[in-house]
N, CA, C and O atoms as CSV, one atom per row, in Angstrom:
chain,resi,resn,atom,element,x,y,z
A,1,UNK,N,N,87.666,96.072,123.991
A,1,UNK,CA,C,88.520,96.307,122.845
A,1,UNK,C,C,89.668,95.298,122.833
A,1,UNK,O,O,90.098,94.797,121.794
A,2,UNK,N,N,90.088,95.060,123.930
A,2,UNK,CA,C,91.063,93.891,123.592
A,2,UNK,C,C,90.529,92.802,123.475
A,2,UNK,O,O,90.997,91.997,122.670
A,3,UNK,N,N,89.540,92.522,124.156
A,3,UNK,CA,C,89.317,91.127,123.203
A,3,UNK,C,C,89.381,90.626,121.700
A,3,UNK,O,O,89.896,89.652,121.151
A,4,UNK,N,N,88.269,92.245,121.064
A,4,UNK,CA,C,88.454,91.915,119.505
A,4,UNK,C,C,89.677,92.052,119.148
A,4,UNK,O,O,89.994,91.247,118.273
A,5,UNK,N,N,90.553,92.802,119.499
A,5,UNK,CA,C,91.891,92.311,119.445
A,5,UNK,C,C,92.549,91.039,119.453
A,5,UNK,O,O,93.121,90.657,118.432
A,6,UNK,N,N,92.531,90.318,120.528
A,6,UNK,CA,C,93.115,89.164,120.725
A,6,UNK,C,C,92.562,88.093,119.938
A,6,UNK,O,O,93.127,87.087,119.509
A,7,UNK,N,N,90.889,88.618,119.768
A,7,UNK,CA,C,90.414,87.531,118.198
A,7,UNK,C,C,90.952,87.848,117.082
A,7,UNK,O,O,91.147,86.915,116.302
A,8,UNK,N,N,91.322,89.123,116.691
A,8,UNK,CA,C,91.936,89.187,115.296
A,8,UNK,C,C,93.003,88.563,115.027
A,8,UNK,O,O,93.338,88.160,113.913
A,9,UNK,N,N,93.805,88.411,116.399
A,9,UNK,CA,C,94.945,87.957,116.329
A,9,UNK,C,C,94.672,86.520,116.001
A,9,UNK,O,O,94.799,86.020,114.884
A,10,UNK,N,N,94.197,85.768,117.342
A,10,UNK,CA,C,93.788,84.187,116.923
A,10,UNK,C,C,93.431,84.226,115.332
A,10,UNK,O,O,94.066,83.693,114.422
A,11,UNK,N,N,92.518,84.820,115.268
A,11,UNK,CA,C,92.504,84.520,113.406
A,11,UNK,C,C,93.585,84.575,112.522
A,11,UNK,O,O,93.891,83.918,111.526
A,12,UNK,N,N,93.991,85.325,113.000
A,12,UNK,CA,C,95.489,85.413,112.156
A,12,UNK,C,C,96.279,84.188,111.901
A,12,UNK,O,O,96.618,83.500,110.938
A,13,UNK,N,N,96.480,84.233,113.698
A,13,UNK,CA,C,97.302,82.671,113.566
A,13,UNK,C,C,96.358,81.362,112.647
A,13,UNK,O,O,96.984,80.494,112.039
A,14,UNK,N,N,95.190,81.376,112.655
A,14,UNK,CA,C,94.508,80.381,113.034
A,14,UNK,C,C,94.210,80.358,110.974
A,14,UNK,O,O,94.079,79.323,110.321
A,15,UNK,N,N,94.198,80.870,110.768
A,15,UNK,CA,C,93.967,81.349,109.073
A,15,UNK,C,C,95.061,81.101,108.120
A,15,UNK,O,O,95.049,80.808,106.924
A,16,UNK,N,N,96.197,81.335,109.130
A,16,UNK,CA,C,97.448,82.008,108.353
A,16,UNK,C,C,97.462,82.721,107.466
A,16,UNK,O,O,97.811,82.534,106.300
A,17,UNK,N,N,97.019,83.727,108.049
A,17,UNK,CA,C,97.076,85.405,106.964
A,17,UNK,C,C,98.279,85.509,106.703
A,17,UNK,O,O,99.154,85.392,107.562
A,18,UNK,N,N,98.490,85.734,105.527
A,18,UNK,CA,C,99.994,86.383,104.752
A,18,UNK,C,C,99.969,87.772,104.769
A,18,UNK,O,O,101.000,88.428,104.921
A,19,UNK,N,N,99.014,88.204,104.645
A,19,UNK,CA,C,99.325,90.004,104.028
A,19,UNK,C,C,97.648,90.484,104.214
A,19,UNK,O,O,96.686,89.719,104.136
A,20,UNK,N,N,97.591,92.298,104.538
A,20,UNK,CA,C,96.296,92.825,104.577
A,20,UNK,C,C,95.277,92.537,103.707
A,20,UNK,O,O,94.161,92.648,104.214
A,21,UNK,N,N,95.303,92.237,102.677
A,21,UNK,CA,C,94.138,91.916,101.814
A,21,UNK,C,C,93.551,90.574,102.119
A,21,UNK,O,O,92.403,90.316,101.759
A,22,UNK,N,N,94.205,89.804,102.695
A,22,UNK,CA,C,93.615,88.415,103.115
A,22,UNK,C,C,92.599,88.763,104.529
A,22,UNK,O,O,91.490,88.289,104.775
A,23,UNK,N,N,93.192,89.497,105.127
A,23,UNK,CA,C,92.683,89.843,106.060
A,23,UNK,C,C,91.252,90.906,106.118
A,23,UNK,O,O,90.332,91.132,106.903
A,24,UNK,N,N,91.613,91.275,105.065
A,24,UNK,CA,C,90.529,92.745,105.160
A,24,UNK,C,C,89.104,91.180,104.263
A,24,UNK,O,O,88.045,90.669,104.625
A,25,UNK,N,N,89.517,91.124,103.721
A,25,UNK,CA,C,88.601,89.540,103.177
A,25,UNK,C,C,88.013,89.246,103.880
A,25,UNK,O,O,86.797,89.425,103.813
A,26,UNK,N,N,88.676,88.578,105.015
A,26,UNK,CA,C,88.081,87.823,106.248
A,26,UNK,C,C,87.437,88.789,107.203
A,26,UNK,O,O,86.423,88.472,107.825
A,27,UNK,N,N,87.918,89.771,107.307
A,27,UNK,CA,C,86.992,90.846,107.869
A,27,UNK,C,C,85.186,91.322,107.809
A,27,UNK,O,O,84.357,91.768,108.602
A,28,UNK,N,N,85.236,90.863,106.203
A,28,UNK,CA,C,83.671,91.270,106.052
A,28,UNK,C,C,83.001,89.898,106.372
A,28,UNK,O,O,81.855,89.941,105.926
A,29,UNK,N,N,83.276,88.605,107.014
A,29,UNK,CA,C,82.918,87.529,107.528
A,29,UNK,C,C,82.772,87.196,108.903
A,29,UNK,O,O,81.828,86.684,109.505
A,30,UNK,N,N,84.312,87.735,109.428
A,30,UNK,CA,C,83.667,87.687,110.842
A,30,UNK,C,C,83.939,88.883,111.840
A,30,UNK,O,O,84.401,89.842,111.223
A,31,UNK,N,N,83.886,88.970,112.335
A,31,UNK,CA,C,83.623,90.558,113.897
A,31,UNK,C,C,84.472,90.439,113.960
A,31,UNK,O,O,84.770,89.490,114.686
A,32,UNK,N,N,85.733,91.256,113.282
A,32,UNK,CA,C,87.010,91.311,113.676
A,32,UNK,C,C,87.370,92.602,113.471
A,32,UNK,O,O,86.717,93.140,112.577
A,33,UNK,N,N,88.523,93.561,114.212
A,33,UNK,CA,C,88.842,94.885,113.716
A,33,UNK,C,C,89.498,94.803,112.492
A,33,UNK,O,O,90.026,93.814,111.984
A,34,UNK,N,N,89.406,96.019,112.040
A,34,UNK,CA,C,90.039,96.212,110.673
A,34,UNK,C,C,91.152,96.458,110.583
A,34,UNK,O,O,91.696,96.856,111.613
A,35,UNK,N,N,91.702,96.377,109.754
A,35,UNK,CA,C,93.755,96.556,109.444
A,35,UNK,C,C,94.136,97.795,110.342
A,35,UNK,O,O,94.873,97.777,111.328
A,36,UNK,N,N,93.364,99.061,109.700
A,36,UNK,CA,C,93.608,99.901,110.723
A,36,UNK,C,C,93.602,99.983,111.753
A,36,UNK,O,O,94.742,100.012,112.216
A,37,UNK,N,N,92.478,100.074,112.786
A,37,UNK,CA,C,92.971,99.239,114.353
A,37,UNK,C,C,93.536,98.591,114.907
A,37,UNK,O,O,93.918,98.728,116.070
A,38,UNK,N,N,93.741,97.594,114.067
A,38,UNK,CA,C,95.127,96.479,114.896
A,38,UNK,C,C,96.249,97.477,114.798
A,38,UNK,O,O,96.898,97.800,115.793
A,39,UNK,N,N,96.492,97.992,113.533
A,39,UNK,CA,C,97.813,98.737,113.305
A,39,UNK,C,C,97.826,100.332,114.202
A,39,UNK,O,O,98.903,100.928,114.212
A,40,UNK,N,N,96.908,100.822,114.757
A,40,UNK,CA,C,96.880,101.437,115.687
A,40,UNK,C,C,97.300,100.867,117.407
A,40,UNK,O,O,98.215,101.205,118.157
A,41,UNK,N,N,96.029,99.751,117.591
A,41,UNK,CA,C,96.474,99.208,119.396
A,41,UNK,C,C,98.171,98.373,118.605
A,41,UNK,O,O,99.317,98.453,119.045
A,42,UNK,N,N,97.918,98.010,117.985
A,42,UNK,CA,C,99.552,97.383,118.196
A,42,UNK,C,C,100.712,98.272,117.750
A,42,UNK,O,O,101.736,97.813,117.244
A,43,UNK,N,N,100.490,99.582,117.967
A,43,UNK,CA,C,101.565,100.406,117.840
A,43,UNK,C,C,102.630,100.393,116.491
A,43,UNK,O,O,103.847,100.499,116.638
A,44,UNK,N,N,101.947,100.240,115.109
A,44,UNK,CA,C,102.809,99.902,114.205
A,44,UNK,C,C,102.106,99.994,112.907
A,44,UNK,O,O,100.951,99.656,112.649
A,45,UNK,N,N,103.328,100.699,111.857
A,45,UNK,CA,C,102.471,100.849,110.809
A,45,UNK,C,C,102.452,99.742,109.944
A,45,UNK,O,O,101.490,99.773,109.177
A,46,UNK,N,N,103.178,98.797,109.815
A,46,UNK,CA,C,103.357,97.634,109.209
A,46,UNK,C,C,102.340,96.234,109.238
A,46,UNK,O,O,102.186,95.505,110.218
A,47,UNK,N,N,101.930,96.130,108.383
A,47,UNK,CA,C,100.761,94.651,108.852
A,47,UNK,C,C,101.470,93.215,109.274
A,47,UNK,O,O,100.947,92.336,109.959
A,48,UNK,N,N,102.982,93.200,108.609
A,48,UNK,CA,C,103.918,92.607,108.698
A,48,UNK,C,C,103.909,92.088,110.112
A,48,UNK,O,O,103.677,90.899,110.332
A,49,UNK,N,N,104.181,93.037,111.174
A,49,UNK,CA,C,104.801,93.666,112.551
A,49,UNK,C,C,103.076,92.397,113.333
A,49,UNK,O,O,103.288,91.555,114.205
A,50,UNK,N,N,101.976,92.578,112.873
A,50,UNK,CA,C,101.232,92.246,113.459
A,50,UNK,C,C,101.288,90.841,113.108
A,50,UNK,O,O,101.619,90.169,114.085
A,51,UNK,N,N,101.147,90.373,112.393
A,51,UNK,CA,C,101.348,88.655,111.715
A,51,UNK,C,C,102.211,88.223,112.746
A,51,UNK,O,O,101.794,87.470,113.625
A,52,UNK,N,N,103.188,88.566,112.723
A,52,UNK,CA,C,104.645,88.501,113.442
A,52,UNK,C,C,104.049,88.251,115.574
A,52,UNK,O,O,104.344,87.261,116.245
A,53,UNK,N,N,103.140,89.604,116.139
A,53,UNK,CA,C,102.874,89.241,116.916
A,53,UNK,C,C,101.898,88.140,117.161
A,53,UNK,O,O,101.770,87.594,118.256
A,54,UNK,N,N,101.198,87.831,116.062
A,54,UNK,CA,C,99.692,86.824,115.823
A,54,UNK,C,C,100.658,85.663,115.977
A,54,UNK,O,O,100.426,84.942,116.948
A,55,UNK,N,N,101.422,85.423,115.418
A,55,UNK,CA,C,102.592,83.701,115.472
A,55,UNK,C,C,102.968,83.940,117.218
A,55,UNK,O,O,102.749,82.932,117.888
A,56,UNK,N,N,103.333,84.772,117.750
A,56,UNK,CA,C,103.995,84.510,118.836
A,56,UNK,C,C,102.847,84.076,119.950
A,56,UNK,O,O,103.095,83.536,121.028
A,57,UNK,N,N,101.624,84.408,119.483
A,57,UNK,CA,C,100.536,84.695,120.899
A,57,UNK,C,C,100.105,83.402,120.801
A,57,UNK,O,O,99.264,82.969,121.589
């Protein structure tokens, strides 16, 4: 589970997702968790909050 984690994240960075709908997009393309799961393991209801950790990693 953390791995697909840590790929959603790389995608993030790697995409530069702005906001959940870009993301949920890219979701039906590649094996990545969905908005909801990230926003669960990363402890936060905000998609914001996760972008934010995706730049730092």
């Amino acid at each position: 589970m953390k791995e697909a984690y840590e790929k959603s994240l790389q995608i993030i960075k790697l995409m530069n997702i702005k906001n959940e709908k870009e993301y949920n997009q890219l979701q039906k393309d590649y094996l990545i968790l969905n908005a909801e799961s990230l926003k669960y393991i990363a402890q936060t209801r905000k998609f914001k909050n996760i972008i934010c950790l995706a730049k730092v990693m």
